[in-house]
C-alpha positions as CSV (number, residue, x, y, z in Angstrom):
1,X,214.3,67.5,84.3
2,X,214.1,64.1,85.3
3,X,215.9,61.8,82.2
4,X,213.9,58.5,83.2
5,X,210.2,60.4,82.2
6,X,208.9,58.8,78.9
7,X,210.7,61.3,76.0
8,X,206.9,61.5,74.7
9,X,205.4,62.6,77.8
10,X,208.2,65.4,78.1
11,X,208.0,66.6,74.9
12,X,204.0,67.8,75.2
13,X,206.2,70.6,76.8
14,X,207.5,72.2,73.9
15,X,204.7,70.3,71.3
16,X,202.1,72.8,73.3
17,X,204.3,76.5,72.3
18,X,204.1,75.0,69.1
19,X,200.5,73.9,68.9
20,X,199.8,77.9,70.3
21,X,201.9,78.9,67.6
22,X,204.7,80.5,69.9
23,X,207.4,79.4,67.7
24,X,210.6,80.8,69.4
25,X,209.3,79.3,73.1
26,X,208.7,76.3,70.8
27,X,212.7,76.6,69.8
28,X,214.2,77.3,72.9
29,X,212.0,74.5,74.6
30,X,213.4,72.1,72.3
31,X,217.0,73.1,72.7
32,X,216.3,71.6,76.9
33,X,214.6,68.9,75.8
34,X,218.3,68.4,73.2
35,X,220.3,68.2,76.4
36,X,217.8,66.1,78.6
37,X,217.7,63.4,75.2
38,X,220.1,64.3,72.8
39,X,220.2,60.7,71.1
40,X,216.6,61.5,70.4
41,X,215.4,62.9,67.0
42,X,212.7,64.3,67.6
43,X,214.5,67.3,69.8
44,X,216.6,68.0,66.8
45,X,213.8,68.0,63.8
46,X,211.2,69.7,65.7
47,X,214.0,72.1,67.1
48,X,214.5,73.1,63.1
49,X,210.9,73.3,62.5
50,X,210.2,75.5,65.1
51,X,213.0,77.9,64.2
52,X,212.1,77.8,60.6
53,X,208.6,79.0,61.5
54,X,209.9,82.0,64.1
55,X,212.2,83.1,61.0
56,X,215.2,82.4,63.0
57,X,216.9,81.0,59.9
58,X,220.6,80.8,60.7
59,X,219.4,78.7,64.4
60,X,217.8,75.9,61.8
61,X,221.2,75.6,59.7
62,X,223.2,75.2,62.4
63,X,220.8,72.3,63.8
64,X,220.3,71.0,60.1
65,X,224.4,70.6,59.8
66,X,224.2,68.5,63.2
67,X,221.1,66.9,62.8
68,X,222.1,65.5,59.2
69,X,225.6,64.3,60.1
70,X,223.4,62.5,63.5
71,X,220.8,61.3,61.5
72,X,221.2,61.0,57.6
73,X,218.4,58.3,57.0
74,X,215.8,60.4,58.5
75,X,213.1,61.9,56.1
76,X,213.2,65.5,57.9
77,X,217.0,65.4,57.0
78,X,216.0,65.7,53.7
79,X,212.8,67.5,54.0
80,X,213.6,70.5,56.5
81,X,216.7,71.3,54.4
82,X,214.2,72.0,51.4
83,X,212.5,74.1,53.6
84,X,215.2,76.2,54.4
85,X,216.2,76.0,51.0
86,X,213.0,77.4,49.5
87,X,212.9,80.5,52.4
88,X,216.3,81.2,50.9
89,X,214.7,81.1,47.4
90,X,217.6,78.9,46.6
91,X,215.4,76.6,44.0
92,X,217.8,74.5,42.6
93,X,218.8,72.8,45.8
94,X,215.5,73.2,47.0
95,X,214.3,70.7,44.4
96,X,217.3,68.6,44.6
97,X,216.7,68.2,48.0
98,X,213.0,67.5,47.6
99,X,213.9,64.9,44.3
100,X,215.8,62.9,47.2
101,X,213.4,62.8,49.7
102,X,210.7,61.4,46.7
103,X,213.1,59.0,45.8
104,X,213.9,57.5,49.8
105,X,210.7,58.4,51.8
106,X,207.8,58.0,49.0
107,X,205.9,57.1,52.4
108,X,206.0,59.9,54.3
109,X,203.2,62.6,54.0
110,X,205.6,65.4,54.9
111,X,207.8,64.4,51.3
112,X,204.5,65.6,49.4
113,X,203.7,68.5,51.4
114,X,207.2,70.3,50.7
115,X,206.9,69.0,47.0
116,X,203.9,70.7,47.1
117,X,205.0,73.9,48.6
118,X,207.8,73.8,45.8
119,X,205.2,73.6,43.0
120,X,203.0,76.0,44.3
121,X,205.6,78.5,44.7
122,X,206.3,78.1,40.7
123,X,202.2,78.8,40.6
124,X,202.2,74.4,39.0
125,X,198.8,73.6,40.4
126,X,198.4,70.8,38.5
127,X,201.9,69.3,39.6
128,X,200.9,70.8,43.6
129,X,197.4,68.8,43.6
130,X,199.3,65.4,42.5
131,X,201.3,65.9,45.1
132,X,198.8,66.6,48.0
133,X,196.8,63.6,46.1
134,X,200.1,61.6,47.4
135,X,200.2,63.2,50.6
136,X,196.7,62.1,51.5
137,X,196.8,58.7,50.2
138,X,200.2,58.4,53.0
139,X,197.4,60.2,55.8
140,X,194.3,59.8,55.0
141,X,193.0,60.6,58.7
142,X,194.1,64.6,58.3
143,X,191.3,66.7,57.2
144,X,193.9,69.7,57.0
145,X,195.4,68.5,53.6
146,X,192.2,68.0,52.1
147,X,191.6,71.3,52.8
148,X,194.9,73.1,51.1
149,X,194.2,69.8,48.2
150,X,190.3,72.0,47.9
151,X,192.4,75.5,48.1
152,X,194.5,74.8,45.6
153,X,191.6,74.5,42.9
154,X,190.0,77.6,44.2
155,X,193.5,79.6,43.9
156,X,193.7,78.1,40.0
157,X,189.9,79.7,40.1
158,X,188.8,75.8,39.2
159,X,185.3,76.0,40.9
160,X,183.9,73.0,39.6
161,X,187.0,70.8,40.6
162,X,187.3,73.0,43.9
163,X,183.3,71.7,44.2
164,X,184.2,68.2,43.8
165,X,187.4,68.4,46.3
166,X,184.9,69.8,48.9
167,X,182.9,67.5,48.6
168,X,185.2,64.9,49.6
169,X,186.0,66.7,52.7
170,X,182.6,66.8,53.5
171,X,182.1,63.5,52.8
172,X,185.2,61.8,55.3
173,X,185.1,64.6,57.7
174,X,181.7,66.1,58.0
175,X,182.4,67.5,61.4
176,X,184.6,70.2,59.3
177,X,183.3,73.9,58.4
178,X,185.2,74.4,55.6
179,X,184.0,71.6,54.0
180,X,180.6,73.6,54.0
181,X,182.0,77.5,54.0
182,X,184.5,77.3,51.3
183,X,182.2,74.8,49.3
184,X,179.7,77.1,49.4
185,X,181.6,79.5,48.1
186,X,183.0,77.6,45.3
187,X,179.2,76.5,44.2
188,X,178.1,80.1,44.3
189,X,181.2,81.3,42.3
190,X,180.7,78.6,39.8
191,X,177.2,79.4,39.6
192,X,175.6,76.7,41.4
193,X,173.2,78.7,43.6
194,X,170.8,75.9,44.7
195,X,174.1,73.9,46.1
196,X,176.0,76.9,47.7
197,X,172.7,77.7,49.4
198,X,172.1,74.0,50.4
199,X,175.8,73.9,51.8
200,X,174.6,77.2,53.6
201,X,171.8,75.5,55.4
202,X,173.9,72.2,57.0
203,X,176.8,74.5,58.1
204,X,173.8,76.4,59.9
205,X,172.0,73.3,61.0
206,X,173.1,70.4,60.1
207,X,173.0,67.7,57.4
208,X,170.5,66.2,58.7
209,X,168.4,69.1,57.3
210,X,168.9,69.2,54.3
211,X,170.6,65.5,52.8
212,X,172.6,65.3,50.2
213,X,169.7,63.0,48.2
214,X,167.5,65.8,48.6
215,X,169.4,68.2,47.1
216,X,169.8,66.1,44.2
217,X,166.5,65.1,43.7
218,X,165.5,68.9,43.9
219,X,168.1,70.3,41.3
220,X,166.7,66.7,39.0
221,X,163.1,68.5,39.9
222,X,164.1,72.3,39.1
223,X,166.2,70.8,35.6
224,X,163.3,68.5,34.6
225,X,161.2,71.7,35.2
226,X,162.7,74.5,33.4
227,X,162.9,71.9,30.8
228,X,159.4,71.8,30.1
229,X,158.5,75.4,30.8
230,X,161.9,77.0,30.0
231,X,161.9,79.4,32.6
232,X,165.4,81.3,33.1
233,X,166.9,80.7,36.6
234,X,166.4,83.0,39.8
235,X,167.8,86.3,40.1
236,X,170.7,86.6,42.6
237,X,167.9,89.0,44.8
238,X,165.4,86.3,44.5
239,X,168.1,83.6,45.6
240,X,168.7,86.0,48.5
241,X,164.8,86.7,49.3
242,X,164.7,82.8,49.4
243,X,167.8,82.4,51.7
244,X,166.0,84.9,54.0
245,X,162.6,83.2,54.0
246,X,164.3,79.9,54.3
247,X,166.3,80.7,57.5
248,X,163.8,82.7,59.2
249,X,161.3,79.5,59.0
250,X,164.1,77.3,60.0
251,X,165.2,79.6,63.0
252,X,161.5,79.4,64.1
253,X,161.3,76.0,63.6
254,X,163.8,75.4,66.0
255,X,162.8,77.9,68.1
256,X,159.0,76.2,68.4
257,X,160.8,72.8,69.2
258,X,162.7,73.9,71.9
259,X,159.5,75.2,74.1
260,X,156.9,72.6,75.1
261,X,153.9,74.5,74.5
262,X,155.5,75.6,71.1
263,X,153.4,77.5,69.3
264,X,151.5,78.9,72.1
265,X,153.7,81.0,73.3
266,X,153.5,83.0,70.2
267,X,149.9,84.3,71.4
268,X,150.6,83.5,75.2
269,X,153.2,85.9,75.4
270,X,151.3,89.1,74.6
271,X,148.5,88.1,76.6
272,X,150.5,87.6,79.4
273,X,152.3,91.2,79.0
274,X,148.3,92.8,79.1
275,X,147.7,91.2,82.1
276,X,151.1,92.9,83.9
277,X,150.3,96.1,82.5
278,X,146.7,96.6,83.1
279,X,147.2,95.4,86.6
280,X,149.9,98.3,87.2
281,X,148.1,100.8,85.1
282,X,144.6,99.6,85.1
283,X,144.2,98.7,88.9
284,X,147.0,99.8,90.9
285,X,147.5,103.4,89.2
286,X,143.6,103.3,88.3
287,X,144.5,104.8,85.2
288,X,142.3,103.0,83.3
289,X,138.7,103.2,82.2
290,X,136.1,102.1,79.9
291,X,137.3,99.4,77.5
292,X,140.2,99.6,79.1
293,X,141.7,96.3,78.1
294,X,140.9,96.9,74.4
295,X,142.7,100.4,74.3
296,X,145.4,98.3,75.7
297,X,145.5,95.4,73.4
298,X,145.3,98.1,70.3
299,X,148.6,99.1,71.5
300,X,150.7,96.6,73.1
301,X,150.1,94.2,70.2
302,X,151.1,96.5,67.2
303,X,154.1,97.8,69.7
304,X,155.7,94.5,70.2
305,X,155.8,93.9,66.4
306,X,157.8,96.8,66.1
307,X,159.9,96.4,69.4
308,X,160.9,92.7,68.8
309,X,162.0,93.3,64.8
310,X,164.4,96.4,66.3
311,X,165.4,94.3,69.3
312,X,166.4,90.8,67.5
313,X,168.0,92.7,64.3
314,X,170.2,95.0,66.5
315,X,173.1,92.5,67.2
316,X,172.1,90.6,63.9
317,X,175.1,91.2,61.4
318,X,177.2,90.2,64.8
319,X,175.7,87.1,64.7
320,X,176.6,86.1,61.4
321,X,180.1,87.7,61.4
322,X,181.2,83.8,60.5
323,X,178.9,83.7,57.6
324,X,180.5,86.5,56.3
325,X,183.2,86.4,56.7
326,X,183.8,82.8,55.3
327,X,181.0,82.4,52.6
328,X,180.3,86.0,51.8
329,X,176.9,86.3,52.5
330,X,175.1,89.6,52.2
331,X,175.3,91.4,55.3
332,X,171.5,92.4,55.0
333,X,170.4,89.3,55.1
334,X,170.9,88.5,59.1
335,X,168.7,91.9,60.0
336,X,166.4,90.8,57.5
337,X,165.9,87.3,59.2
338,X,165.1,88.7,62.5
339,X,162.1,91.3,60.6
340,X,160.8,88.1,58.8
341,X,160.6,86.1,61.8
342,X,158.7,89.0,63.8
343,X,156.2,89.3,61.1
344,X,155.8,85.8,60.7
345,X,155.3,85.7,64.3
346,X,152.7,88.5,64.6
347,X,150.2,86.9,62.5
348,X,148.3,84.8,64.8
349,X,148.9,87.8,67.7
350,X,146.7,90.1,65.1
351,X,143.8,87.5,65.0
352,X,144.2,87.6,69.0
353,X,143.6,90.9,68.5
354,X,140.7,91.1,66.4
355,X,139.4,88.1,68.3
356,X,139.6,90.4,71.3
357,X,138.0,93.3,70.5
358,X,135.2,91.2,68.9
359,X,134.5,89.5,72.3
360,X,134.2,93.1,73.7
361,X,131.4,94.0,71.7
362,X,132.5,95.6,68.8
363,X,132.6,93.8,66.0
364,X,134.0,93.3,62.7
365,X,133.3,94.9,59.6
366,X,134.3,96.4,56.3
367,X,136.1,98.7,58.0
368,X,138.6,96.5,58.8
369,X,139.8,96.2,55.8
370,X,141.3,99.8,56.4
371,X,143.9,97.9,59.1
372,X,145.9,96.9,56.0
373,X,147.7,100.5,54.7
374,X,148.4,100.8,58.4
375,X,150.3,97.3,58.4
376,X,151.9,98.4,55.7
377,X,153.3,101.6,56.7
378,X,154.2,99.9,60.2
379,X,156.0,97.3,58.0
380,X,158.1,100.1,56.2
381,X,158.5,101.3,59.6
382,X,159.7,98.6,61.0
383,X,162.0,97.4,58.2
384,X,163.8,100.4,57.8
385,X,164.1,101.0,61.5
386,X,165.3,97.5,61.9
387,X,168.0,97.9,58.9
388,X,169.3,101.1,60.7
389,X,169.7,99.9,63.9
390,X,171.7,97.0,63.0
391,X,173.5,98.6,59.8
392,X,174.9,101.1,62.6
393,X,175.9,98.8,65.4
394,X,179.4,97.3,64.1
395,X,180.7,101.1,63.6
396,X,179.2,102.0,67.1
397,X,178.8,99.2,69.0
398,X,178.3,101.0,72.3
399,X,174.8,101.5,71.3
400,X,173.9,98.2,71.6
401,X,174.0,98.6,75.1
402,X,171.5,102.0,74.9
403,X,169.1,100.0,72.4
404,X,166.6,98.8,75.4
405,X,166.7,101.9,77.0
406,X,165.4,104.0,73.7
407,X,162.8,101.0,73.0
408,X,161.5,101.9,76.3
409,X,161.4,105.5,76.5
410,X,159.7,105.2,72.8
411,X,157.0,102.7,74.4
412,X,156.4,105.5,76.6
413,X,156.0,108.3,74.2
414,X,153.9,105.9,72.0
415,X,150.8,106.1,73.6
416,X,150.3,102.3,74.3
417,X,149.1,102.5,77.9
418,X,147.1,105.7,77.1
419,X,144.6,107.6,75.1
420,X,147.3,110.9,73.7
421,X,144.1,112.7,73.6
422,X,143.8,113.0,77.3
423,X,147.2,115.1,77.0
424,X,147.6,118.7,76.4
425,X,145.8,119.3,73.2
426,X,148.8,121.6,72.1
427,X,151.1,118.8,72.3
428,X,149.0,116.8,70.0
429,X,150.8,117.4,66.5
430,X,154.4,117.2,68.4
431,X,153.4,113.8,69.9
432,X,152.1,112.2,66.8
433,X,155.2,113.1,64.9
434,X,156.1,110.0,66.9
435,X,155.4,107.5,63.9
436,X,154.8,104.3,66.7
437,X,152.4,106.7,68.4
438,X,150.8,107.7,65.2
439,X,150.2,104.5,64.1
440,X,148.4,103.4,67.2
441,X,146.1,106.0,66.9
442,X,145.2,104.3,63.2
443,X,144.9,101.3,64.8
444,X,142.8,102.8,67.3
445,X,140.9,104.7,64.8
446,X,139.8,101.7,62.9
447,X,139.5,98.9,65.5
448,X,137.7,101.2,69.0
449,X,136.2,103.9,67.2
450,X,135.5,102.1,64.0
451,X,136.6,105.2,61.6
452,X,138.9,105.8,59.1
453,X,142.2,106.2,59.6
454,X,144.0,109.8,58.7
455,X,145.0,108.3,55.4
456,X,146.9,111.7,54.2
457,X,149.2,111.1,56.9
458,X,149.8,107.2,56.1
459,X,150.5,108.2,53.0
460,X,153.5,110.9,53.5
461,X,154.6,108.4,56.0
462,X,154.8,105.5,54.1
463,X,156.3,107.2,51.3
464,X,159.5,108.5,53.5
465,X,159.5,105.1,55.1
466,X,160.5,103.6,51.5
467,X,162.6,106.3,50.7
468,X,164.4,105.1,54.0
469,X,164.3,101.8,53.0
470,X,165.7,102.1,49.4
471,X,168.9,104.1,51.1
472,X,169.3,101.7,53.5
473,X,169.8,98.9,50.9
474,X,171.9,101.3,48.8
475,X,174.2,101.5,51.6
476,X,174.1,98.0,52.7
477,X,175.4,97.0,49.2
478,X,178.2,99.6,49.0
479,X,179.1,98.2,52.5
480,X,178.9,94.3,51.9
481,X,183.0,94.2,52.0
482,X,183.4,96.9,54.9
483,X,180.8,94.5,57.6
484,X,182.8,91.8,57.3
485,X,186.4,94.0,58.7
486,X,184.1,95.8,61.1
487,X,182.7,92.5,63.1
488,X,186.2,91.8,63.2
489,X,187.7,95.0,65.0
């Protein structure tokens, strides 16, 4: 190695094991860089530290006894010795050690950090935190000891103080997660629900959703209000229905602002789908007839309700793997998202609808009303469908690759591009066990033939649909702690 290249410029060589944590390439890298500049300090301190991070503990005493005799007036002389010291569990010297290096190099950041360690060690939380207070005032540009200054108040189970400490990460780094995950943590285990799902929102989107002034003018508004109507504070499901709400409006929010006809696209889209398929199906395979488009319509639009709940939730709980796994949020939440955001979606596409089959001449009336138990068995449906598709994915995740196919073979067997009465008649009860198909034929029922529904079979429907849905959540909840291991594997 060439001994006129600038020692700093070498020693990225060994500073990069380091940095990926390969502590004995970081060693033996140093030991060259020793014999290349052995006047240098750096080679000999970051030589120790490097071996006292791979464990090789007898490697960093025999570079401590050089390095200290080479030299005695530098800080790690002192400091990497207590190190050492405290993997031995030899205490005594340990804080002797660490008493000098307080005494001679009160300026140096690393001093507090190993008093720190020391304390911690003897579980002293207060006497840790006054030392990481001294260590930050020597670096206030390091975001990490802010961090282990917040951790140490969350380990004494502090929450309020851990809220505070936070908060001043936020605050001088902003760019930081754990400013937002851990803080939300501490807020929700202190109680503060409104904060922790505040701090939830900016790590999602930003601060510049939801500002700090707004936050406080809103808990000012909730305190001012429960003092004048003394109303007892949500329910930990009603703080998690409003965390799924709130997302899901934000996600489409930001979805609408990204497309330039916004939106429009909302309705465009199905429309766009009926004219593929009733050219193929209508035209080309003249497999149409009659009303054609309406028969369609009563079935695409219903269908892609359905298809884009299952389709959005199935990879949902993978998505927010870093919610979970940092803040703890209910893994039912992220499939739930995706079904509120379909619904929301659908809303205007079922006024297309009834729009649709009003300009084709048959019009509205009290029967319509009768659309609404079918909506909400297809809801229960859809939910618990959604729920088990995505409950099942991070145990089997091969199926997320055969989730398109069975959406398309069920569009198939759902009668959307046909009338299931022009099949065999002795297929009929098999084919409407098919709850998509059956619930078309509602649709159809009310909105073509402008009858009522087969309400008996609603009924049993909708009742096993809840039943499905109540053991779903059941086993969400006895699985909150296992999601977060299984995104992991």
């Amino acid at each position: 190695m060439n001994e006129d290249l600038d020692p700093e410029v070498a020693f990225e060589w060994p500073r990069d094991a380091m940095r990926d944590g390969d502590w004995s390439v970081a060693g033996v890298r140093w030991r060259v860089m020793r014999k290349v500049y052995p006047d240098h300090p750096a080679p000999w301190f970051q030589g120790i530290a490097s071996h006292l991070r791979a464990g090789e503990l007898d490697q960093a005493q025999g570079l401590i006894d050089i390095a200290k005799d080479k030299y005695p007036n530098h800080p790690s002389a002192l400091i990497l010795p207590a190190e050492l010291a405290i993997k031995h569990k030899q205490w005594p010297i340990a804080q002797g050690l660490v008493s000098q290096a307080q005494e001679l190099h009160a300026a140096n950041p690393q001093t507090w950090i190993i008093s720190a360690d020391l304390a911690e060690l003897r579980e002293d939380f207060e006497e840790a935190s006054a030392c990481l207070c001294k260590a930050i005032e020597c670096a206030p540009d390091r975001p990490n000891l802010l961090k282990r200054y917040a951790e140490l108040a969350m380990d004494a189970e502090k929450y309020e103080e851990a809220q505070r400490r936070w908060g001043i990460l936020r605050d001088r780094f902003p760019e930081v997660q754990a400013g937002y995950q851990r803080g939300a943590q501490a807020a929700s285990l202190d109680g503060d629900n409104a904060l922790s799902k505040d701090l939830l929102l900016k790590l999602k989107y930003g601060p510049e959703y939801i500002s700090p002034d707004e936050h406080i003018e809103t808990n000012q508004a909730n305190q001012a209000d429960q003092a004048v109507h003394a109303k007892p504070s949500q329910s930990p499901l009603m703080m998690l229905f409003g965390l799924i709400w709130t997302k899901a409006m934000f996600n489409l929010h930001s979805e609408v602002r990204r497309n330039y006809l916004s939106f429009g696209w909302w309705v465009i889209e199905p429309l766009m789908y009926m004219a593929v398929y009733q050219l193929v199906f209508g035209l080309l395979l003249n497999r149409g007839g009659e009303n054609y488009s309406v028969l369609l319509m009563t079935g695409l639009i219903p269908w892609m309700w359905t298809l884009k709940a299952i389709s959005a939730s199935s990879g949902s709980i993978f998505g927010g793997q870093s919610l979970m796994l940092q803040v703890g949020v209910h893994p039912i939440m992220f499939p739930m998202v995706m079904l509120v955001q379909a619904t929301v979606k659908q809303i205007p596409v079922f006024i297309l609808l009834m729009g649709f089959v009003w300009f084709n001449g048959i019009g509205p009336g009290s029967h319509w009303l009768m659309l609404l138990p079918i909506m909400l068995v297809q809801l229960l449906f859809t939910t618990a469908a959604s729920l088990a598709v995505a409950g099942i994915m991070p145990f089997v995740r091969d199926l997320l690759n055969l989730v398109p196919t069975g959406l398309t073979l069920l569009m198939f067997l759902s009668g959307i591009f046909y009338d299931y009465r022009t099949i065999d008649e002795k297929w009929h009860s098999l084919f409407l066990l098919n709850p998509v198909a059956f619930l078309i034929k509602c649709y159809r029922e009310v909105l073509v033939d402008q009858a009522a529904p087969d309400f008996s079979g609603l009924a049993w429907r909708g009742v096993l649909c809840a039943i499905a849905c109540g053991l779903l959540v059941v086993m969400y909840h006895r699985l909150r702690y296992v999601y977060p291991r299984a995104v992991m594997e």
